[in-house]
mmCIF file of the C-alpha atoms, coordinates in Angstrom:
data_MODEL
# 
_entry.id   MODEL 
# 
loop_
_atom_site.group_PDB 
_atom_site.id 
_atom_site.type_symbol 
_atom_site.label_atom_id 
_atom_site.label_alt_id 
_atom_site.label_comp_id 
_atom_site.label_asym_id 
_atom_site.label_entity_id 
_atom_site.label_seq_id 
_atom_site.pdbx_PDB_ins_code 
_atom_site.Cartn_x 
_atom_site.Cartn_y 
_atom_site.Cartn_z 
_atom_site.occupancy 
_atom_site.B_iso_or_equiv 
_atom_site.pdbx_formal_charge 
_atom_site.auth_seq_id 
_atom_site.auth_comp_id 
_atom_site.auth_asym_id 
_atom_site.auth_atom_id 
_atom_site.pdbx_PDB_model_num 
ATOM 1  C CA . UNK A 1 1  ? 1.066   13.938  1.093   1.00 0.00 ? 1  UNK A CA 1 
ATOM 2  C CA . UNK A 1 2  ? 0.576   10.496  3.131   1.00 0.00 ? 2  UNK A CA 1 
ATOM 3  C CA . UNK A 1 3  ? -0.361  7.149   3.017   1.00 0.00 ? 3  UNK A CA 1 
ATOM 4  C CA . UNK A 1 4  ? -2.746  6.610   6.001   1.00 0.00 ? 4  UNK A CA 1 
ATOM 5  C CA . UNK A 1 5  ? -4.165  3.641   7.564   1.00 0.00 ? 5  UNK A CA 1 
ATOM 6  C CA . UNK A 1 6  ? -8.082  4.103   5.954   1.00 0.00 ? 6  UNK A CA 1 
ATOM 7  C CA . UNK A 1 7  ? -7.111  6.185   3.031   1.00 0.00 ? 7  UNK A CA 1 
ATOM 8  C CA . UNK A 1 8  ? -8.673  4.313   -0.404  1.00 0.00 ? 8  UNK A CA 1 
ATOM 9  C CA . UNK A 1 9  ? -5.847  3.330   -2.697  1.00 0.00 ? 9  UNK A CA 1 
ATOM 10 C CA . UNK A 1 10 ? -5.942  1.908   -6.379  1.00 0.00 ? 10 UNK A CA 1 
ATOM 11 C CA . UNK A 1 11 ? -4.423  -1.569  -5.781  1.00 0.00 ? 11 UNK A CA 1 
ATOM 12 C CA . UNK A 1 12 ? -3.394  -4.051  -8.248  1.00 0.00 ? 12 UNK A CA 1 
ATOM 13 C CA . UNK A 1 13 ? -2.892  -7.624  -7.473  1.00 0.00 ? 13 UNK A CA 1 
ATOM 14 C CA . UNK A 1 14 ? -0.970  -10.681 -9.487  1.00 0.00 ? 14 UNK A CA 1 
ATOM 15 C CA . UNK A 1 15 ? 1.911   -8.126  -8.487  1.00 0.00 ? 15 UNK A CA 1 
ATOM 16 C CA . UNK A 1 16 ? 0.811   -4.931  -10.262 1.00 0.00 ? 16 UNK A CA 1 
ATOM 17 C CA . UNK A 1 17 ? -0.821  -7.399  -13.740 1.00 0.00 ? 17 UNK A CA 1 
ATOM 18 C CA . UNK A 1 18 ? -4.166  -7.352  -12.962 1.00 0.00 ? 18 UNK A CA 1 
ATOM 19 C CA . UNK A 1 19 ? -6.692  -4.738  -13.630 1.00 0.00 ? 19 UNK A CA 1 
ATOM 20 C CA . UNK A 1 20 ? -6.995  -1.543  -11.038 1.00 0.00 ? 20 UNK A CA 1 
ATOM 21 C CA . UNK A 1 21 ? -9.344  -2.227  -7.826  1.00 0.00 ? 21 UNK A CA 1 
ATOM 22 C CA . UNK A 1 22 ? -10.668 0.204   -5.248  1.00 0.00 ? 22 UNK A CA 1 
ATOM 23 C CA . UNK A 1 23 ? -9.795  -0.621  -1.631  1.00 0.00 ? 23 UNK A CA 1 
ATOM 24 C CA . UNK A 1 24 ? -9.187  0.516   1.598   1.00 0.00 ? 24 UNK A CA 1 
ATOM 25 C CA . UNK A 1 25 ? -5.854  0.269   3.621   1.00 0.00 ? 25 UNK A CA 1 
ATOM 26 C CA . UNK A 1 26 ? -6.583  -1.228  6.565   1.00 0.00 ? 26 UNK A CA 1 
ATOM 27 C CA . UNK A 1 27 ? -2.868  -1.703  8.126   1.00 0.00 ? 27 UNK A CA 1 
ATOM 28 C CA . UNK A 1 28 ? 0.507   -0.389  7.030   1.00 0.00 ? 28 UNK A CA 1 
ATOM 29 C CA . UNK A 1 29 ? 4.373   -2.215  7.536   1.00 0.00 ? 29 UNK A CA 1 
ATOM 30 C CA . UNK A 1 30 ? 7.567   -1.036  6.852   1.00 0.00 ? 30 UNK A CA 1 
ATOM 31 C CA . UNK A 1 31 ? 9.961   -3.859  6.816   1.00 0.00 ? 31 UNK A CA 1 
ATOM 32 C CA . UNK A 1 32 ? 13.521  -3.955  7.836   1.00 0.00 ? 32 UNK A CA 1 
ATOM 33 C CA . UNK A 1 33 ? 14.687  -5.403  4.752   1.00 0.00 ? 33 UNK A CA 1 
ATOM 34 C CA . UNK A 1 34 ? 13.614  -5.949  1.345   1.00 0.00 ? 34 UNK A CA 1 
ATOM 35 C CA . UNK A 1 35 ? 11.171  -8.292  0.255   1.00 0.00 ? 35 UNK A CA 1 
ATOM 36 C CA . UNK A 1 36 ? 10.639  -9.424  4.020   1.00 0.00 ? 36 UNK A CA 1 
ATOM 37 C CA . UNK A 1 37 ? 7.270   -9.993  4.459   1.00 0.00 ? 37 UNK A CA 1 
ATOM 38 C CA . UNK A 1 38 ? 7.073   -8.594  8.021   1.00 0.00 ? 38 UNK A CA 1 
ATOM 39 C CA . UNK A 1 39 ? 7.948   -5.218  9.563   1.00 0.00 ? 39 UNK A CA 1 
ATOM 40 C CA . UNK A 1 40 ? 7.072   -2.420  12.376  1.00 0.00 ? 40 UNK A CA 1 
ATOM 41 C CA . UNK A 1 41 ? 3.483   -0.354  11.930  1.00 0.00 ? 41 UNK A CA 1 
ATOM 42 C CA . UNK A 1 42 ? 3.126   2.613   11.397  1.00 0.00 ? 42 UNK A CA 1 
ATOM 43 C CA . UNK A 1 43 ? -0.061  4.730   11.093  1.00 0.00 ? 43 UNK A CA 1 
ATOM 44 C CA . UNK A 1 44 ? 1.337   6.851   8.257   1.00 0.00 ? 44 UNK A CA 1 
ATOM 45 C CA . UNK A 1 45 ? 4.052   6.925   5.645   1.00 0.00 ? 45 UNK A CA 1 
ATOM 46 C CA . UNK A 1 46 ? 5.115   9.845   3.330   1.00 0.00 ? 46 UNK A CA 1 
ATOM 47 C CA . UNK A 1 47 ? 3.882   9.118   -0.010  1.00 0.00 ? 47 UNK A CA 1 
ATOM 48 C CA . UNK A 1 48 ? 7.321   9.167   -1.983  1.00 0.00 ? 48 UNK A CA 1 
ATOM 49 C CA . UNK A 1 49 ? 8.635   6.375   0.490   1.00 0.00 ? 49 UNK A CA 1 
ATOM 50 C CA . UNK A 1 50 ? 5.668   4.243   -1.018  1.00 0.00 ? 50 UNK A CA 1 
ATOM 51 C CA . UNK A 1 51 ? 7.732   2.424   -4.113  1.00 0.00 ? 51 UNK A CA 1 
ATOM 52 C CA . UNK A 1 52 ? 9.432   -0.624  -3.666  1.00 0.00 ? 52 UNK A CA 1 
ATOM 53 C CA . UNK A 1 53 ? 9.568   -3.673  -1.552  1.00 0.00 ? 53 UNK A CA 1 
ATOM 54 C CA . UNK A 1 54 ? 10.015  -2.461  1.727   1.00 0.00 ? 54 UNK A CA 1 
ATOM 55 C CA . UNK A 1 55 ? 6.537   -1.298  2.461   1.00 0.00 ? 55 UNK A CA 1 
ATOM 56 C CA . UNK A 1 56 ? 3.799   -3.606  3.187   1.00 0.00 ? 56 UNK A CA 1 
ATOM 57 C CA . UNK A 1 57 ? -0.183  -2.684  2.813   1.00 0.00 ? 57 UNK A CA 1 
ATOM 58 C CA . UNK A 1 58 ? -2.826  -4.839  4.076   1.00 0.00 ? 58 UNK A CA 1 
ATOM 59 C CA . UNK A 1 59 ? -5.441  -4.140  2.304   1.00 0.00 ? 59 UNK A CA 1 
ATOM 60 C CA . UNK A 1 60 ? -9.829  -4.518  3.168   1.00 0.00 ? 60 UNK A CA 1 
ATOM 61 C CA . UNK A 1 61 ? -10.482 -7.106  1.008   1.00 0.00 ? 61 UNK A CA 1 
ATOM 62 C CA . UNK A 1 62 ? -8.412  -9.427  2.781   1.00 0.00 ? 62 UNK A CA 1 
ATOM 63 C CA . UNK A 1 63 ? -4.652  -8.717  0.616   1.00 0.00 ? 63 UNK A CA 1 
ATOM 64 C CA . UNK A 1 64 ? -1.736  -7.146  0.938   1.00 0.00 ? 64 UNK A CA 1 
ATOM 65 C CA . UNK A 1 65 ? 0.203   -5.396  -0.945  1.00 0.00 ? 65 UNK A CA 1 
ATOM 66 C CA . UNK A 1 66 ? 3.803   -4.504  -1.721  1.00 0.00 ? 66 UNK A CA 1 
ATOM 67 C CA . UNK A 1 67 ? 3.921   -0.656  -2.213  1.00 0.00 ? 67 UNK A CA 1 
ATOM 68 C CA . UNK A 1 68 ? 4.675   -0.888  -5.774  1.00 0.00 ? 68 UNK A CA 1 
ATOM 69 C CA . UNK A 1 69 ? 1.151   -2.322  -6.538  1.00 0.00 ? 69 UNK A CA 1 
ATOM 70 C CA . UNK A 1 70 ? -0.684  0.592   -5.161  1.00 0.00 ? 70 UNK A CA 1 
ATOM 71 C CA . UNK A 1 71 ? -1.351  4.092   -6.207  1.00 0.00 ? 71 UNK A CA 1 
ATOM 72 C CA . UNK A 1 72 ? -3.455  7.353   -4.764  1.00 0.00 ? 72 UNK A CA 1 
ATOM 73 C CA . UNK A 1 73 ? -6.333  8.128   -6.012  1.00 0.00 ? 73 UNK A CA 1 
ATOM 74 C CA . UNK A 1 74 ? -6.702  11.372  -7.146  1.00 0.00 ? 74 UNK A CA 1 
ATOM 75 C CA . UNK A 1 75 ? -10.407 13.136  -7.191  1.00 0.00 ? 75 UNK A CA 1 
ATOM 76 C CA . UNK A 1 76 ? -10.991 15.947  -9.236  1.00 0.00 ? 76 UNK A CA 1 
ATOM 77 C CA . UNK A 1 77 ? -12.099 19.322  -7.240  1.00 0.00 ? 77 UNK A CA 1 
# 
């Protein structure tokens, strides 16, 4: 269960407030501290590390994201 760069995400900007939004993640960051804003890239992150403020998503329509305002999208079988 990753995170990986392309996946679709439910993303929610105005820091989690506004309504859910389809999008793709186009780049991934995990900072070295805590509400920095810039980090190392990685490709892929395990899902349960993708919580807080230490994990940045840039995001196709042109955001990012802290990891709290994001959330997998789950498709039924």
């Amino acid at each position: 269960h990753k995170l990986i760069v392309g996946y679709h995400v439910q993303w929610r900007g105005a820091f989690g407030h506004d309504p859910q939004e389809e999008v793709q993640v186009t780049g991934i960051q995990v900072s070295y501290i805590a509400d920095d804003k810039e980090g190392y890239d990685v490709k892929e992150i395990d899902w349960n590390s993708v919580v807080g403020r230490d994990i940045i998503v840039d995001l196709d329509n042109g955001r990012w994201a802290w990891a709290f305002q994001i959330s997998r999208i789950e498709y039924a079988n």
